[in-house]
C-alpha positions as CSV (number, residue, x, y, z in Angstrom):
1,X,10.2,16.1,7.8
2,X,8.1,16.6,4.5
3,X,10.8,15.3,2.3
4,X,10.6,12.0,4.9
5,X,6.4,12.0,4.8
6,X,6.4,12.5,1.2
7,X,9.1,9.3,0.5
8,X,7.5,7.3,3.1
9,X,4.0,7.7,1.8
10,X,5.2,6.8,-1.7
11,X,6.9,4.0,-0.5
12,X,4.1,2.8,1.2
13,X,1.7,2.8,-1.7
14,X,4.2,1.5,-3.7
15,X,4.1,-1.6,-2.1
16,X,0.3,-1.8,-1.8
17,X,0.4,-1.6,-5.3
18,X,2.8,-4.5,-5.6
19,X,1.2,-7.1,-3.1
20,X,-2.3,-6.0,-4.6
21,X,-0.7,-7.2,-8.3
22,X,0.5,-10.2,-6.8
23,X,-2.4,-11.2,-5.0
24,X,-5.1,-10.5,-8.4
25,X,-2.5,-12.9,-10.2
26,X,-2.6,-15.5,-7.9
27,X,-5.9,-15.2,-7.3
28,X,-6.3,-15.3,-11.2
29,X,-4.5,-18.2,-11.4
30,X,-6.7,-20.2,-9.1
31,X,-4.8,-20.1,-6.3
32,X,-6.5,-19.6,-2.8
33,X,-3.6,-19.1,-0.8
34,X,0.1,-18.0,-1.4
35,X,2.6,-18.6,1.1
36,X,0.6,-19.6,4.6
37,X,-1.6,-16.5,3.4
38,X,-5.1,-16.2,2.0
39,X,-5.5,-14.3,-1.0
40,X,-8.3,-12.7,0.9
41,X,-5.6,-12.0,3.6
42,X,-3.3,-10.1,1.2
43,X,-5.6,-7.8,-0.6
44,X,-6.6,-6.6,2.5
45,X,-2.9,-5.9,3.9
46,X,-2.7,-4.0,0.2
47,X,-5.1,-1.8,0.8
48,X,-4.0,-0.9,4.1
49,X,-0.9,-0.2,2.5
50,X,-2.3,2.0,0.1
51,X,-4.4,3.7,2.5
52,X,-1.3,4.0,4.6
53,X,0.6,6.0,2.0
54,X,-2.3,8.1,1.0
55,X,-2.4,9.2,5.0
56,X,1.4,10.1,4.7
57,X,1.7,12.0,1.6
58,X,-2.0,14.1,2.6
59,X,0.1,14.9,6.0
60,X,2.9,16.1,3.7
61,X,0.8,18.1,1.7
62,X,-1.2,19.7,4.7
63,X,2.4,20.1,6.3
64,X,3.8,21.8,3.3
65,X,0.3,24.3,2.9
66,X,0.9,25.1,6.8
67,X,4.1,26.9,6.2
């Protein structure tokens, strides 16, 4: 179960990381929408994301301390 929380909270911010990239180059490029999705939109989703992961690997730690 911590292996699982730990992977699934790296994986998680992992892909915050890689829509928030995305996003700052579109919206660096001038673009105000990618897909049918504001820029706005997708930062937002990134950080949830990140937030998301940080949740699952502070679970694994507090799991892993419990034992």
């Amino acid at each position: 179960m911590n292996n699982l929380l730990l992977r699934a909270g790296q994986l998680a911010g992992l892909l915050g990381i890689l829509l928030m990239a995305v996003s700052v180059a579109a919206r660096l490029t001038g673009r105000y929408a990618l897909g049918d999705f504001q820029i706005g939109t997708l930062l937002l989703a990134s950080v949830g994301g990140l937030a998301v992961g940080c949740f699952l690997m502070l679970w694994s730690i507090a799991d892993r301390a419990q034992r």
